[in-house]
C-alpha positions as MATLAB code, in Angstrom:
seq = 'XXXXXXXXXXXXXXXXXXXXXXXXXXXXXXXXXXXXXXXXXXXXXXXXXXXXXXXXXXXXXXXXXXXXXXXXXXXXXXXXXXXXXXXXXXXXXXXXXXXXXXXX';
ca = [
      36.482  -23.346  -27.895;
      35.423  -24.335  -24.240;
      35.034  -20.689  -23.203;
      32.382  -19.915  -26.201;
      30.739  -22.998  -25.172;
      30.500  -22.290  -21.221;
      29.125  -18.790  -22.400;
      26.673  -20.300  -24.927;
      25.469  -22.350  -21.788;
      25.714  -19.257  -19.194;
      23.092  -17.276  -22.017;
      21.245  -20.286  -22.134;
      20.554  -20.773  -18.708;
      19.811  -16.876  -17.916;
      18.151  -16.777  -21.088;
      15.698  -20.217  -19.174;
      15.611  -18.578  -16.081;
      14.436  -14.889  -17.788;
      11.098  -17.519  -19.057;
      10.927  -19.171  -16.047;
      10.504  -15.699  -14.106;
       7.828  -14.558  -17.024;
       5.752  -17.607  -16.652;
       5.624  -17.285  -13.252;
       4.459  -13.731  -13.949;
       1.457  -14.885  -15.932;
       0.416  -17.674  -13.835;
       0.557  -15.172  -11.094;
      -2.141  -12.917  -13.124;
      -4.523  -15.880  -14.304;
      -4.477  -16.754  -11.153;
      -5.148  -12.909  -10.014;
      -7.895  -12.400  -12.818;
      -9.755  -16.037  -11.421;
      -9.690  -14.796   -7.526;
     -10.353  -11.190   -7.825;
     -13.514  -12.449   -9.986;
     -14.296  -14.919   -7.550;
     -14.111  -11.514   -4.542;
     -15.982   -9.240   -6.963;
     -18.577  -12.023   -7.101;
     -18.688  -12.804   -3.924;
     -18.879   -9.211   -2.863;
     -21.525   -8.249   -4.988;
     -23.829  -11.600   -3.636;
     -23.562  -10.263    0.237;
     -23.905   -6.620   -0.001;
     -24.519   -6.064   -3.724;
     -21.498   -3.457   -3.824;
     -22.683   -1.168   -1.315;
     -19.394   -1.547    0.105;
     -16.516   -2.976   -2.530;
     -14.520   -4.759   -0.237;
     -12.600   -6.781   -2.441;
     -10.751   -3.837   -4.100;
      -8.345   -3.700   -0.876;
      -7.593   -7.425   -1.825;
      -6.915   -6.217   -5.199;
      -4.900   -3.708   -4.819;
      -2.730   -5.630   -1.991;
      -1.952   -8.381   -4.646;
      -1.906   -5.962   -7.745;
       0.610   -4.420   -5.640;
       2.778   -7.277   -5.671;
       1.970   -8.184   -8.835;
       3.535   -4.966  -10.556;
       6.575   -6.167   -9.182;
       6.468   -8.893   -9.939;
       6.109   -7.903  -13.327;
       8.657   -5.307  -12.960;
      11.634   -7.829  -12.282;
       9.932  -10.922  -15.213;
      10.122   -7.720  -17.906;
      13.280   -6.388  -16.933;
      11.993   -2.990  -15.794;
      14.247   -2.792  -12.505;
      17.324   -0.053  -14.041;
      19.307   -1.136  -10.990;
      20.020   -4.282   -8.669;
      19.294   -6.437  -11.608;
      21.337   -9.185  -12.679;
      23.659   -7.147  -15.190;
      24.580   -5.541  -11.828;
      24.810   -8.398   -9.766;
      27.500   -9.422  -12.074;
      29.491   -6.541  -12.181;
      29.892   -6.527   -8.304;
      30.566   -9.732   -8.683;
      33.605   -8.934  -10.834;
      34.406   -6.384   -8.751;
      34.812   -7.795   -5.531;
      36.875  -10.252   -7.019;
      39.211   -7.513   -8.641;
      39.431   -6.450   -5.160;
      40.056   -9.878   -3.418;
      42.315  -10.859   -6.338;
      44.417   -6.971   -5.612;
      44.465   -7.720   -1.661;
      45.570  -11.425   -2.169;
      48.556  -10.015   -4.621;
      49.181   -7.434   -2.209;
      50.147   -9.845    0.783;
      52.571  -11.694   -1.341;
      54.377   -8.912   -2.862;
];
């Protein structure tokens, strides 16, 4: 019974920190949308577009923005935490095998 309940908790608390990452996704993009609106704005007042300037400011933080997205939605196939926790496991297969080694 307590191992069912400590995994019930362990998919709780990935399952918390899987929202936590996606809200800070979307606060990351409102606050993206309000800025970038604020540049464009801004941009067109002083030169009235003749040069966009804020687009390298967009694209710098779209850039991190994508992956940002990219590791909230999951989209990473590898180094994600699935794999964390196999190499977890298997380093301590291996420490567990070198440990019974040395006593043997």
């Amino acid at each position: 019974m307590d191992f069912r309940d400590s995994e019930k908790e362990n998919k709780y608390l990935r399952a918390k920190d899987h929202v936590a990452e996606i809200k800070k996704f979307y606060t990351s993009l409102f606050f993206y949308v309000i800025f970038m609106g604020f540049l464009a704005a801004l941009n067109f007042y002083t030169n009235e577009w003749q040069y966009m300037w804020f687009l390298w400011a967009a694209l710098g933080w779209g850039i991190g923005l994508v992956f940002k997205a990219a590791k909230a939605f999951r989209w990473t196939p590898f180094m994600n935490k699935d794999w964390e926790e196999k190499k977890i496991k298997e380093f301590m297969d291996e420490d567990d095998e070198k440990s019974n080694q040395k006593w043997s």
